[in-house]
N, C-alpha and C positions, 0 to 999 in steps of 0.2 A: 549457487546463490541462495537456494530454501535453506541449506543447511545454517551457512554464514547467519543469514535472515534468523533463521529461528534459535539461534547461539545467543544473537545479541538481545534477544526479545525474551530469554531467560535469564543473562547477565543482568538487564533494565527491571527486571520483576513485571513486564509486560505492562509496566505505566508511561511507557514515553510514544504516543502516534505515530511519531518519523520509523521509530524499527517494525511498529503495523503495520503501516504504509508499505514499507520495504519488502517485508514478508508478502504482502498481497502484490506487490508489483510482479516479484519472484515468481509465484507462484500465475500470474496467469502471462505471464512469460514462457512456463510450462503449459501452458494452455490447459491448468484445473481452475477452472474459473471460480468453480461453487465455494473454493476455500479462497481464492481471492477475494469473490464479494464478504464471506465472511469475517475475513480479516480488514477488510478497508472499513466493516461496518465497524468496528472495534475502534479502528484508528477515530474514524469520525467521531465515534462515542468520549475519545479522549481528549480530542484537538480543544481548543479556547477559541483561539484565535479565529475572526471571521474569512479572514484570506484562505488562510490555510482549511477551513472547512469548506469554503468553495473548492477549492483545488480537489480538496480528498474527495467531493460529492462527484464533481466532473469522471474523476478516475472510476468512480464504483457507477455511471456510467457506461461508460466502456468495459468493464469488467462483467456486466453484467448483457452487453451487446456480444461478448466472446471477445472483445480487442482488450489487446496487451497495451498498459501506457509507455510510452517509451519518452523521452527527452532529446531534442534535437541538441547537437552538439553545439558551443556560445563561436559563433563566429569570429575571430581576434580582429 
C-alpha cells in the first residue's frame, strides 16, 4: 500500500491531498506514525475544501494518538 501510495503521489507531482491522505493512511497502517503525521500535515496544507479539512484534521488525530484510520465498510 506505501509503495502503491507513494507511486501515485509522484505520478500527481505531490499536488492532489487525497494521494497524501492515502500515503499517510498507509503508512500508519504500518504503524510509522511520525511519517503518517507528516504526510496528513501536507495533505491538510493542500485540501480547500472545509469538509475535507475536518476529516484530514480528525485523521492526524488519530495518527498522532498511534491509531490507524480505517473506514467501516457502506452497509447495502
Amino acid at each position: 500500500a506505501i509503495a502503491n501510495a507513494m507511486r501515485a503521489n509522484q505520478l500527481s507531482l505531490r499536488r492532489h491531498w487525497t494521494y497524501l491522505a492515502t500515503l499517510a493512511a498507509a503508512y500508519a497502517e504500518d504503524a510509522q506514525f511520525d511519517k503518517a503525521v507528516d504526510w496528513q500535515t501536507k495533505a491538510i496544507e493542500l485540501a480547500t475544501n472545509h469538509s475535507d479539512m475536518e476529516s484530514l484534521r480528525n485523521r492526524l488525530e488519530l495518527y498522532k494518538q498511534g491509531k490507524p484510520y480505517r473506514q467501516e465498510p457502506k452497509k447495502p
